[in-house]
C-alpha positions as CSV (number, residue, x, y, z in Angstrom):
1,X,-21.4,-29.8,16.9
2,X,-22.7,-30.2,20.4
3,X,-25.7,-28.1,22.0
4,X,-25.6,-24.9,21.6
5,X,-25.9,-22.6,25.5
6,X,-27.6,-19.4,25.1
7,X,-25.4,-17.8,26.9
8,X,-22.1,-19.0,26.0
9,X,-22.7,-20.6,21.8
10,X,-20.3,-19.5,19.7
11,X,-19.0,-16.6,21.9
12,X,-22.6,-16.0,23.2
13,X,-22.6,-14.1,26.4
14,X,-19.3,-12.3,26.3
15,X,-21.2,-9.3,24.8
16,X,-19.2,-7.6,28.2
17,X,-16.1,-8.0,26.4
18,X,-16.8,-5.8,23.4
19,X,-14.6,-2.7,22.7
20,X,-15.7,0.7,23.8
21,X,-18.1,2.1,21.6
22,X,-15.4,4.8,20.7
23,X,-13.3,1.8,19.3
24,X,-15.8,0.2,17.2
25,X,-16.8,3.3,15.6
26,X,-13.5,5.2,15.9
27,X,-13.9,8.5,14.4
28,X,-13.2,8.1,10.5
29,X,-16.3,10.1,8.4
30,X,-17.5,6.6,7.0
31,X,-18.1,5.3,10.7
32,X,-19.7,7.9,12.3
33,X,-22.5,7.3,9.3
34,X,-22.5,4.0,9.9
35,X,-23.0,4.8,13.9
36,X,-25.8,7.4,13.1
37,X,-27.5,4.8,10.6
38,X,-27.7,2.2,13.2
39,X,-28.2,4.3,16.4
40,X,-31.9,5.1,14.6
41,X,-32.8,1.8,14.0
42,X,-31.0,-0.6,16.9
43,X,-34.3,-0.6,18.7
44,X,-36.5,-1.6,16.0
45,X,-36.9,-5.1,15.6
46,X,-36.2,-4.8,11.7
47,X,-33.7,-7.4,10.2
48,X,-30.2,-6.0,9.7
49,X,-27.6,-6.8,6.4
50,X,-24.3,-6.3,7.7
51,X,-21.7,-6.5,4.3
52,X,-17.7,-5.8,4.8
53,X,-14.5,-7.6,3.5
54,X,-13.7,-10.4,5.8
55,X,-12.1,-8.7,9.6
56,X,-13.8,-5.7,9.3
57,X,-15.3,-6.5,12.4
58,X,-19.5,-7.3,11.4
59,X,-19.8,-9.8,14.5
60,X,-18.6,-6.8,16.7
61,X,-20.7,-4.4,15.2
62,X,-24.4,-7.0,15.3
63,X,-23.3,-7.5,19.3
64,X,-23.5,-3.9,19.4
65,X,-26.5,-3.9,17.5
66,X,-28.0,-6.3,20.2
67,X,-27.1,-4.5,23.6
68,X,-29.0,-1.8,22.0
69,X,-31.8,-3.2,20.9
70,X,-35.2,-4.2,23.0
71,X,-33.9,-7.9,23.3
72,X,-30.9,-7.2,24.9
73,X,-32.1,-9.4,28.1
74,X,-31.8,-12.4,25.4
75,X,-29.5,-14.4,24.0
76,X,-26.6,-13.7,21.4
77,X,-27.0,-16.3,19.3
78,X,-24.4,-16.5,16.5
79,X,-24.1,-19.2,13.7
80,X,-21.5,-19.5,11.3
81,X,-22.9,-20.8,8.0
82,X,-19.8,-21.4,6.7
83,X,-18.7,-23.6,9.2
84,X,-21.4,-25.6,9.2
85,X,-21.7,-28.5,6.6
86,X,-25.5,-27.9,4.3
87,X,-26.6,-31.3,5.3
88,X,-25.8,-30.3,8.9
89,X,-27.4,-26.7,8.7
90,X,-30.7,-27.5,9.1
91,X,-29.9,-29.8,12.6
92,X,-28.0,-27.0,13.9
93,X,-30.6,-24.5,12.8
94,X,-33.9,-26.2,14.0
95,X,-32.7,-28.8,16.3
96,X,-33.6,-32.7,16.2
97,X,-36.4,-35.0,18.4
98,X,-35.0,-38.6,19.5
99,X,-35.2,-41.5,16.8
100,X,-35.3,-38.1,14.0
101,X,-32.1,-40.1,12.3
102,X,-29.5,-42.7,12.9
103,X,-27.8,-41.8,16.1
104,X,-29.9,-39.2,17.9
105,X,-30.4,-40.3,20.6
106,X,-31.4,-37.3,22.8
107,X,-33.6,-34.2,22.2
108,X,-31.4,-31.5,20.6
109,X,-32.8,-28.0,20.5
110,X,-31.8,-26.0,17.6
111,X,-30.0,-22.4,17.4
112,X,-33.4,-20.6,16.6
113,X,-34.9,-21.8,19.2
114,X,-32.3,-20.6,21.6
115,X,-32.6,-17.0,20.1
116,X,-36.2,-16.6,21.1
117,X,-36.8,-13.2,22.8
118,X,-32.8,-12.8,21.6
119,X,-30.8,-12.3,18.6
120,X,-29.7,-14.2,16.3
121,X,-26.8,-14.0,13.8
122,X,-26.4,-15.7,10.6
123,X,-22.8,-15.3,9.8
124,X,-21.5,-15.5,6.2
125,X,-25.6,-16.3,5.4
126,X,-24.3,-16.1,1.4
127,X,-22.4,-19.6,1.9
128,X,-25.8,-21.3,2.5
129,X,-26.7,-23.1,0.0
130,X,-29.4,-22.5,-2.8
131,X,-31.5,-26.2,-1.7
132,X,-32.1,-24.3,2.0
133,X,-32.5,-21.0,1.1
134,X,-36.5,-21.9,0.7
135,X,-36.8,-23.2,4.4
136,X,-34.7,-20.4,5.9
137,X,-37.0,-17.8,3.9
138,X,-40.3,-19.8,5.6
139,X,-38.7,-19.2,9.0
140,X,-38.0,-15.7,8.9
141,X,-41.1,-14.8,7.7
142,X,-43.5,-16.1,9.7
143,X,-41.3,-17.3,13.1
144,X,-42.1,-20.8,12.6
145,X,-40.6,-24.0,11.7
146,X,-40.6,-27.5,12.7
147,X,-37.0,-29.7,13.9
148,X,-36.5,-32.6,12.2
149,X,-38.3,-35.5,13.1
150,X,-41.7,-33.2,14.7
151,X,-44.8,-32.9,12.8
152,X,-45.9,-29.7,14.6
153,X,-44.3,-26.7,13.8
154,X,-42.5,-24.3,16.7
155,X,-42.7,-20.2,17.1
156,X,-40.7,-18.1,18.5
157,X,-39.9,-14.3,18.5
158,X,-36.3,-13.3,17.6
159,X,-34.0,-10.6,16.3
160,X,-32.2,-11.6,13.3
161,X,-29.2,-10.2,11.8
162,X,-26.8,-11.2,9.0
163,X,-23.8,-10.5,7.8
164,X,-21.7,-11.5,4.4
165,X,-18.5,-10.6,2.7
166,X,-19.4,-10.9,-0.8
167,X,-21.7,-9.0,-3.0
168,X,-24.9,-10.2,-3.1
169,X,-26.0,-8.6,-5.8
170,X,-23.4,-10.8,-7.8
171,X,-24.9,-13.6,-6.1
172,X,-28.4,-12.7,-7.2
173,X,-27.2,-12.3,-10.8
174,X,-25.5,-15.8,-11.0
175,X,-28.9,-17.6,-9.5
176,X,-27.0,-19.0,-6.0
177,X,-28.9,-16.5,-3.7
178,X,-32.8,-16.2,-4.3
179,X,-34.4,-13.0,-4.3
180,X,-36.9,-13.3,-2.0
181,X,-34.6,-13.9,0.8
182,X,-32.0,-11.2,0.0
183,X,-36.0,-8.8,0.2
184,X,-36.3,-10.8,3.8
185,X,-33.2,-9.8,5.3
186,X,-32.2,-6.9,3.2
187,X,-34.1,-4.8,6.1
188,X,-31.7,-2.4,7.2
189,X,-27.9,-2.5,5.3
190,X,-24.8,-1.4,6.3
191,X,-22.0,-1.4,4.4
192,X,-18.7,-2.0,6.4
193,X,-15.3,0.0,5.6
194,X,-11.9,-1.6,5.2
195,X,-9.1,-0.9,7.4
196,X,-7.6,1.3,4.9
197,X,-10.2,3.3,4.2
198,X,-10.4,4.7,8.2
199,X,-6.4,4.8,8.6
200,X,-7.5,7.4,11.5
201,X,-8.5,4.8,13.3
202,X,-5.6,2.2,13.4
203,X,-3.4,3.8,16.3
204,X,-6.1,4.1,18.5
205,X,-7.5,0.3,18.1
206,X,-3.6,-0.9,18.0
207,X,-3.3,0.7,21.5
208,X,-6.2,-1.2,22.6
209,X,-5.0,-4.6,21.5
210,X,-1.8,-3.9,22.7
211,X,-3.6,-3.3,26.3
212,X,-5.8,-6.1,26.2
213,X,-2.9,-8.7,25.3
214,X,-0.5,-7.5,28.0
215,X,-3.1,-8.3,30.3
216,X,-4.3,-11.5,28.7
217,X,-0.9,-12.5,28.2
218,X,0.9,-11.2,31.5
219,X,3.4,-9.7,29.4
220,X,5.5,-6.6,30.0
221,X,6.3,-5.6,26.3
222,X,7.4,-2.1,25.6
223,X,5.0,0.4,24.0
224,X,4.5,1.1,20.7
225,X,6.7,3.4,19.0
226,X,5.5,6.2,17.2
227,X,7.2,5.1,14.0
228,X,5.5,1.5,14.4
229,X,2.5,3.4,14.6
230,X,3.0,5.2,11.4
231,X,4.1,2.3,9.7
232,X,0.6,0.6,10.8
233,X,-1.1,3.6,9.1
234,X,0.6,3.2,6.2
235,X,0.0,-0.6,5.8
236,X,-3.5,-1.4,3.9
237,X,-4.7,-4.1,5.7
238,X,-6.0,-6.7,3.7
239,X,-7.3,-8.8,6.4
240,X,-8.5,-5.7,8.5
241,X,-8.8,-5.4,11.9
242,X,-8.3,-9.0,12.4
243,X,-4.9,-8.8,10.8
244,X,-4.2,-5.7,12.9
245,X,-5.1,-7.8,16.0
246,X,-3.3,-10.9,15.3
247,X,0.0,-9.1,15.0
248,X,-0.5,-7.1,18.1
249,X,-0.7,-10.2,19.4
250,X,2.1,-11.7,18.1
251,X,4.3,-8.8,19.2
252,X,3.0,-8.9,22.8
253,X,4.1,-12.5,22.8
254,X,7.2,-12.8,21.1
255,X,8.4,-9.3,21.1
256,X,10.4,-7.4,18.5
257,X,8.5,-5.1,15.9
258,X,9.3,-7.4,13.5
259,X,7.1,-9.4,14.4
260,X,4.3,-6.5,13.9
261,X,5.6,-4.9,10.4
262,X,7.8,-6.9,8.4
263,X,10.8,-5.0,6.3
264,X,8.5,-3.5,4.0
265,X,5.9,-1.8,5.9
266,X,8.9,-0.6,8.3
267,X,10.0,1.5,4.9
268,X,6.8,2.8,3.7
269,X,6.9,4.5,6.8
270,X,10.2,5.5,7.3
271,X,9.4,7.9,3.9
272,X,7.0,9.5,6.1
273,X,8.7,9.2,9.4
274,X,11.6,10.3,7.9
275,X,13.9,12.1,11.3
276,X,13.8,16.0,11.0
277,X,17.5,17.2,11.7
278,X,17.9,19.1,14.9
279,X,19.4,22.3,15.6
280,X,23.4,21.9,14.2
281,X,22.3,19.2,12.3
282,X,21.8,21.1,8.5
283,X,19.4,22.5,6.7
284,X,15.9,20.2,6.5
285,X,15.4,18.9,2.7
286,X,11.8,20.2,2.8
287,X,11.6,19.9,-0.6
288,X,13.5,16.2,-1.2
289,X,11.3,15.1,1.8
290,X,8.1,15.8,-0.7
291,X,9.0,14.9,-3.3
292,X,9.8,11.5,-1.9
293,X,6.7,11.2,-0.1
294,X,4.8,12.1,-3.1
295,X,6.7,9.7,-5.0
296,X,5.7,6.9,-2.4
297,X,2.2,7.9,-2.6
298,X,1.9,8.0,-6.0
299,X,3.6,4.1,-6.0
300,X,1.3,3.1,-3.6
301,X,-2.1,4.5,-5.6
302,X,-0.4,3.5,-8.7
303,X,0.4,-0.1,-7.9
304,X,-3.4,-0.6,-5.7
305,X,-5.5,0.2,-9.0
306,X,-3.3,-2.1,-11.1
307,X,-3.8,-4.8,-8.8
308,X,-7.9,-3.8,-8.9
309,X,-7.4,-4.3,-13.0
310,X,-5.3,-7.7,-12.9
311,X,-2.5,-5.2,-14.3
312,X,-4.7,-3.8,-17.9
313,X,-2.9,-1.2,-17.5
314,X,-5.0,0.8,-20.2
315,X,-8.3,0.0,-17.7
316,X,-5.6,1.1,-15.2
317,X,-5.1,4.5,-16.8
318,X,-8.7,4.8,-17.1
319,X,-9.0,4.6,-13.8
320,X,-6.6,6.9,-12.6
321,X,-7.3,9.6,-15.5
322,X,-4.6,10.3,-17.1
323,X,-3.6,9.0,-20.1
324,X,-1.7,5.3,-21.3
325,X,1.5,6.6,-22.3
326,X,1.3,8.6,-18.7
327,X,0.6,6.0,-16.6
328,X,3.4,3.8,-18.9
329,X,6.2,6.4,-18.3
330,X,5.1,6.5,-13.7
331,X,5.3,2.6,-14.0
332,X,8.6,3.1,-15.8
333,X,9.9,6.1,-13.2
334,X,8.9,4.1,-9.6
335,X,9.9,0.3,-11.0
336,X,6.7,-1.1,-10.6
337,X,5.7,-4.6,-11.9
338,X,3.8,-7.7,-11.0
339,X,5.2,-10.0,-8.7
340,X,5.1,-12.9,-11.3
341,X,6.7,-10.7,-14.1
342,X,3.8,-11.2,-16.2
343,X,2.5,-8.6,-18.7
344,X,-1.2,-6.8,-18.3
345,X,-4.0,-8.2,-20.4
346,X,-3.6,-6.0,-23.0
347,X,-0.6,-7.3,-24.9
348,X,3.1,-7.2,-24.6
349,X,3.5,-5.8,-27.9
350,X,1.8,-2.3,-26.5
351,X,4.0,-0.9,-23.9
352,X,7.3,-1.5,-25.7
353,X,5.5,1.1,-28.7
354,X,4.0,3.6,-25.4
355,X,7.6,3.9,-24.6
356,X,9.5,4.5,-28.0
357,X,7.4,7.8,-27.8
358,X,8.2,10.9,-26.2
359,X,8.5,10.1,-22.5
360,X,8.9,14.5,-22.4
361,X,5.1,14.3,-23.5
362,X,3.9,11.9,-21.0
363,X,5.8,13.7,-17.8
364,X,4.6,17.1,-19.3
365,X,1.1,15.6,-18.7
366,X,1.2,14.7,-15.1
367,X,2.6,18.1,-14.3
């Protein structure tokens, strides 16, 4: 990778292009915690753990974390360890002197070393492997280290935050992360929400993207519709707010709400943006309209913790608290199954037996 520029590496520098902070918080109840968490300690030069599923937006949130802290005249500097090859890590980390190995030829300064009096960011820092870990621990607690090919070690004074999406508390347990360095960077930890679980806050950063991209993009697409916009809430995100972002995109460019929510997400939300007849028009099925979004709702829920339990559908129904035969007769009643046709863990021979009893019993319970 070529030499790193404290002020443009990686997307260093553009910390003027971040959301407003209203956007990267939104207002969802988990945010807000997160903002009052890290409004109390942005100042402190404390290491911050920033864990979240993968788009949840964690480099967003440690730029944040830097314009508020007290080395915001610094640099951002960011490093994606999972980009960067082990054997290359320490280079890239530390930096090089002339003759250090076959083919460097120049002095290369390393990313620490262009963090000093800055931040810097050590992206996916559980991808770095075990045979490092030691050296990266030796840096961060004392400031020093030494580029390969020096014999005299180097100090310097950064911020230094981290971010991961796995659990590293499963990675302690299985021996690839050591101990002492989830302790060193383990300062401060916040946990990141999915998408789904702030559905308040979709609309609003859709409208956003959608701004941004007709600019980027000189593009004159029309607005959002309101029932695109419900059928974004309804959609779970898997891939966050980076998914959200990329189809914005998409639909800026190419047009056509296809290109935003494909057939299914466009029904999901037609059950909820269902149109209410106008005056002439008949009376309003208030209580079909219910039923069928409760119905939907219940598929939804239904279908999410099956997919959590690799379809056991009897750790399923523990889950959901209600009993086997229950949960046997609402996969029955909203034609659910997995996409491969496979049976759950526990044995084909059980839900043919669940449903030669009384399916009367089973509703009675849900009631």
């Amino acid at each position: 990778m070529g030499e790193a520029n404290p002020k443009n590496n990686e997307g260093g520098g553009r910390e003027g292009g971040l959301p407003p902070e209203v956007l990267i918080f939104g207002g969802s109840l988990p945010m807000v915690q997160v903002r009052q968490r890290l409004e109390k300690v942005a100042r402190a030069n404390i290491p911050v753990l920033i864990q979240g599923e993968g788009g949840t937006g964690k480099e967003v949130l440690a730029r944040w974390i830097h314009l508020q802290s007290s080395v915001r005249g610094g640099a951002f500097v960011k490093v994606s360890c999972a980009a960067i090859p082990g054997t290359l890590l320490e280079s890239e980390l530390f930096g090089y002197e002339v003759g250090a190995f076959t083919g460097a030829n120049t002095r290369k300064p390393g990313r620490v070393e262009l963090a000093h009096r800055g931040t810097l960011f050590l992206d996916e820092i559980a991808e770095i492997e075990h045979s490092f870990q030691a050296k990266l621990l030796q840096f961060l607690q004392d400031g020093r280290f030494s580029k390969i090919g020096d014999q005299e070690d180097t100090l310097v004074e950064t911020r230094t935050i981290c971010a991961t999406n796995r659990r590293l508390d499963r990675e302690l347990e299985s021996g690839r992360f050591r101990e002492d360095l989830f302790y060193r960077i383990n300062g401060i930890r916040v946990q990141l929400p999915p998408l789904r679980e702030r559905r308040e806050d979709i609309a609003p950063l859709a409208e956003y993207f959608f701004s941004q991209f007709r600019v980027r993009f000189e593009k004159d697409a029309p607005a959002l519709s309101a029932q695109m916009l419900a059928a974004l809430q309804n959609y779970d995100w898997p891939g966050n707010i980076r998914e959200l972002e990329n189809r914005i995109a998409r639909y800026v460019i190419l047009g056509g709400e296809e290109e935003i929510a494909p057939e299914e997400r466009i029904a999901n939300a037609s059950s909820s943006s269902r149109k209410v007849p106008g005056k002439g028009e008949g009376p309003i099925p208030l209580k079909q309209i219910a039923k069928e979004a409760v119905r939907e709702t219940e598929r939804r829920l239904i279908m999410e913790v099956l997919k959590a339990n690799h379809w056991n559908r009897r750790k399923a129904a523990q889950a959901l608290q209600i009993s086997y035969r229950a949960l046997i007769y609402k996969i029955r009643e909203v034609s659910l199954k997995p996409k491969n046709g496979t049976e759950g863990p526990e044995g084909k021979h059980s839900e043919p037996t669940a449903i030669r009893r009384s399916r009367t019993d089973a509703s009675r319970e849900l009631q």
